[in-house]
C-alpha positions in Angstrom: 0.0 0.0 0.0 0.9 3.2 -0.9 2.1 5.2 2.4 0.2 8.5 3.1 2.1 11.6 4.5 0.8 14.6 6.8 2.1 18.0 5.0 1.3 21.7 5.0 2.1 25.0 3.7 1.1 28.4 4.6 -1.5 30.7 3.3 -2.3 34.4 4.4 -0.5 33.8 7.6 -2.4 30.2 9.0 -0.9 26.7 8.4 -3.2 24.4 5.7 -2.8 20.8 6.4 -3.1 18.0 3.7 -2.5 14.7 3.0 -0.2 13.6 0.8 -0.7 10.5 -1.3 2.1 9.5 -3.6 1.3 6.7 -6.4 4.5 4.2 -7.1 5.8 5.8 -10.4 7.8 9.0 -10.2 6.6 12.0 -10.8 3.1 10.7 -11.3 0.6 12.6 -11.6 -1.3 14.5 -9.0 -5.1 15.4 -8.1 -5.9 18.0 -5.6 -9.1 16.9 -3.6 -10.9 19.7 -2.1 -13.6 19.1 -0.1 -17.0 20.2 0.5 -19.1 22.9 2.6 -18.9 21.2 6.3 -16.3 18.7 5.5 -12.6 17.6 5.8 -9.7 16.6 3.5 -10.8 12.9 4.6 -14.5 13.4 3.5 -17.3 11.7 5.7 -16.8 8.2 7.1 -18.2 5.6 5.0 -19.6 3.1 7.7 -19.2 -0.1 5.2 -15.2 0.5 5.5 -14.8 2.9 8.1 -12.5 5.2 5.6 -13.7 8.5 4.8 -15.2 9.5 1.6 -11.7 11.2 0.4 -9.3 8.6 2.1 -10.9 6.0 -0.2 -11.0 8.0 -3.3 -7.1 8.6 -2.5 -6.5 4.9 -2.3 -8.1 3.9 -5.2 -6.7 6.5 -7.1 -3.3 5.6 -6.3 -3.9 2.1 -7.8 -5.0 3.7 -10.9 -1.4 5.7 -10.6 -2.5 8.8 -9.6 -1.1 10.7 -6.9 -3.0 12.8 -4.5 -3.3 15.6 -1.9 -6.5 16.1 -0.2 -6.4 19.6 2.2 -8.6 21.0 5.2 -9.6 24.5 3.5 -8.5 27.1 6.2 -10.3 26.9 9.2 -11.1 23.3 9.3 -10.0 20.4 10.4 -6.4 20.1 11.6 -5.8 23.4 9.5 -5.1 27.1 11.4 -7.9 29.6 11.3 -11.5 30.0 11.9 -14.7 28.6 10.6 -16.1 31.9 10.8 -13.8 33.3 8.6 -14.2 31.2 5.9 -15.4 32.4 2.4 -15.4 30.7 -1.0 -12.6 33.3 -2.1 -10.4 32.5 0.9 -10.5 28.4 -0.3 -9.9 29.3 -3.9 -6.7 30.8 -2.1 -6.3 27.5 -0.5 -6.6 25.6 -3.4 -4.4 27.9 -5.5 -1.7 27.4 -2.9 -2.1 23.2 -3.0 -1.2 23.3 -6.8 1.8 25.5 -5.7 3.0 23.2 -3.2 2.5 20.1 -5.3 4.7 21.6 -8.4 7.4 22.3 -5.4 7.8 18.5 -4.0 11.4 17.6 -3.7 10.4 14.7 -6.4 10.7 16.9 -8.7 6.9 17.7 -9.2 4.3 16.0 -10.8 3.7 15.4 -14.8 0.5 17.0 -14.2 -1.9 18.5 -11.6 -5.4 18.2 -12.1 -8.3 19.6 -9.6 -11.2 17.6 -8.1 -13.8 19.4 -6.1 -16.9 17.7 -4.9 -20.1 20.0 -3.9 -18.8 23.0 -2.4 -15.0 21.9 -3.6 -16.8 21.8 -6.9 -17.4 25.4 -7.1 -13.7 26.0 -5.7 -12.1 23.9 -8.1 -14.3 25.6 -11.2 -12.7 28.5 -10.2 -10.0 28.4 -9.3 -9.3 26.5 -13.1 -11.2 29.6 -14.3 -8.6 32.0 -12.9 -5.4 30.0 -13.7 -6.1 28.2 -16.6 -3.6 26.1 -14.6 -5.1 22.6 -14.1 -4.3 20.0 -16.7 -8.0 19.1 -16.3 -10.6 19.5 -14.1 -13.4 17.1 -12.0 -16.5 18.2 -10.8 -18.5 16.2 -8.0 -21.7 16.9 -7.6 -20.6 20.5 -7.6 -22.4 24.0 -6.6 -23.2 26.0 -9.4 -25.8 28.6 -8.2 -24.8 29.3 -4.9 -27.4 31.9 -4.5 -29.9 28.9 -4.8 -28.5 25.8 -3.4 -26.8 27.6 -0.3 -30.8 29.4 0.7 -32.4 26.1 0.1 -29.7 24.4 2.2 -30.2 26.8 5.3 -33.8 27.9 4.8 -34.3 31.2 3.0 -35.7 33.5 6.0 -31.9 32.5 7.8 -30.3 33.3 4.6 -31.5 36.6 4.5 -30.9 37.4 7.8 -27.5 36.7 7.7 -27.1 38.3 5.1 -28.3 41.6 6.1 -26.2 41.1 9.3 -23.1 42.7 9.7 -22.0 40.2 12.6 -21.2 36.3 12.6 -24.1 34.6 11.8 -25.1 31.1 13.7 -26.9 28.9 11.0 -28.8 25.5 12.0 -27.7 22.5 9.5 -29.9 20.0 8.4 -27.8 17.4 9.8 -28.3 19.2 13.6 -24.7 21.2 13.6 -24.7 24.4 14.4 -22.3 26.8 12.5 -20.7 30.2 12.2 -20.4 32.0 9.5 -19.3 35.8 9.0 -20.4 38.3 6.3 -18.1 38.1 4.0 -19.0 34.5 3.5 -22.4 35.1 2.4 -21.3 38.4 0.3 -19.1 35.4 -1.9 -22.5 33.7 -1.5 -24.1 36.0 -3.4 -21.5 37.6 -5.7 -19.4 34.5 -7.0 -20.7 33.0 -9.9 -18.7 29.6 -10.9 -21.0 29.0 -14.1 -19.1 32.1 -15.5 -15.6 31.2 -13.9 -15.6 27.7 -15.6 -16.5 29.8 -18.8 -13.2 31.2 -18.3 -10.7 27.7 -18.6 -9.8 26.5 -21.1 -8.9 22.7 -20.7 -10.8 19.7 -20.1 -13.6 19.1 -17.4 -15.8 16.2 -16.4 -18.6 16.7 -14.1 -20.6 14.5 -12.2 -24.6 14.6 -11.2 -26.3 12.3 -9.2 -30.2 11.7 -10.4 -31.4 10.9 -6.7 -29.6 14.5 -5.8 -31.5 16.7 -3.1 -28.3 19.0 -2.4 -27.7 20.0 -5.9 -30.4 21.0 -8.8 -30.9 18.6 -11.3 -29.9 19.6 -14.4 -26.7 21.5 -12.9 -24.0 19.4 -14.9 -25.7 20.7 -18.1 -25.0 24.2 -17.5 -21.7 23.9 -16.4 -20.9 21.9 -20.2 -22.6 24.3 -21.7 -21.4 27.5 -20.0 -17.7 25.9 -20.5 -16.2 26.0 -24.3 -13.8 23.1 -24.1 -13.9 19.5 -23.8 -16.2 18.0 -21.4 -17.9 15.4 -20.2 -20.6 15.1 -18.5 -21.8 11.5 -15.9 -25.1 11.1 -14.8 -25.7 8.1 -12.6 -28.4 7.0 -10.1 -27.0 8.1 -7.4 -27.5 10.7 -4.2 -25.0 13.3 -3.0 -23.0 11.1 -0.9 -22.5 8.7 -4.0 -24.9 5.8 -2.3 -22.2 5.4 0.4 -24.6 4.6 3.0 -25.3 1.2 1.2 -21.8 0.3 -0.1 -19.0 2.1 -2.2 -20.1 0.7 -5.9 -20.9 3.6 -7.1 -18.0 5.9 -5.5 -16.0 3.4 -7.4 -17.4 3.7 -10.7 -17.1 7.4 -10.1 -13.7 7.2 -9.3 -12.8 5.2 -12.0 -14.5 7.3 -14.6 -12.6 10.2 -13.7 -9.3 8.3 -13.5 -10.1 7.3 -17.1 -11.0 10.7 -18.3 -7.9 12.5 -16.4 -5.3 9.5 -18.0 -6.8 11.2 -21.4 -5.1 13.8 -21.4 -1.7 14.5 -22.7 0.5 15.3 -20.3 
């Protein structure tokens, strides 16, 4: 098995912490994992195999000969910061800093990096790819592409405009029974960032995922992110829900996994 390494760099003054993932071959190459609104670099726990969401995908990439680094975004996890303070431009920063790190490793880098985002991660990694064009291709999971609809629907609309309006830390009441806090600034990015239009913006090749039995994400989202982007694409529609009918087993995580490993080995690199 393929051993796993803690790492971290530094952006705007905190420590973000990853997780390192090297496949066997040299300079293979590398996906950054970014993760979604709530979550960790390790994803959640998948209670057939006790890994979490991420860990698995990391594994199973790195039999396919990919290498990996999955991060906490600032704020989260084992990484330095607040919750409070995060905002969808602050982990576009993150993610931005990842792909530096990963073309730094004393290996000698990879022979290509390429971004996976899932929900929330999928709006980060669309762009982020927008506003580099650096990504030798790009996977999206599931991912958020009208925050101003998904995010209100997520929290309940009367809470979303009251936090909002407010120019103090706002505590919002999950679905799932957490209770977070967010500041301002995250709900200005809310309402101001527009990854439809950022995707519009790269240039290489993108593969986005959509899951049918879906209640986090609008049906019908994948579409417009193909047809809002100008270059190659793909688009996977399966029957599946927004954890990737982990509950039950990890079939379909590993169909999904495999279909972007075969769409990332693709491209020229």
């Amino acid at each position: 098995m393929t051993a796993e390494e803690t790492v971290s760099f530094e952006v705007g003054g905190h420590r973000v912490v990853g997780t390192l993932r090297l496949a066997v071959s040299a300079n293979a190459p590398i996906i950054v994992l970014l993760h979604g609104f709530g979550g960790t670099r390790h994803e959640l726990v998948i209670s057939q195999t006790g890994a979490g969401i991420f860990t698995h995908t990391a594994e199973k990439l790195a039999s396919l000969g990919f290498s990996s680094l999955r991060i906490d975004f600032r704020g989260v996890g084992e990484s330095g910061g607040r919750f409070q303070d995060a905002t969808y431009s602050r982990q576009i920063e993150d993610c931005i800093a990842a792909m530096d790190f990963v073309s730094d490793l004393p290996s000698g880098g990879p022979k290509a990096i390429f971004l996976l985002g899932w929900s929330q991660g999928g709006l980060v990694a669309a762009v982020a790819a927008g506003r580099t064009n650096r990504p030798a291709a790009v996977a999206l999971w599931t991912p958020v592409g009208e925050p101003k609809v998904s995010f209100p629907a997520l929290i309940g609309r009367d809470g979303y405009e009251r936090a909002l309006a407010s120019r103090s830390p706002a505590k919002i009441q999950m679905p799932w029974g957490a209770s977070l806090i967010l500041g301002h600034e995250f709900f200005v990015d809310v309402e101001s960032m527009n990854p439809l239009d950022e995707i519009a913006k790269y240039h290489g090749p993108v593969f986005i995922a959509e899951g049918s039995l879906d209640t986090a994400i609008p049906l019908g989202t994948a579409a417009k992110f193909a047809q809002a982007h100008s270059g190659t694409n793909q688009v996977w529609v399966a029957p599946m829900d927004h954890i990737f009918n982990t509950s039950e087993n990890v079939e379909m995580l590993d169909k999904l996994i495999i279909a972007t490993a075969l769409f990332f080995g693709a491209r020229p690199i």
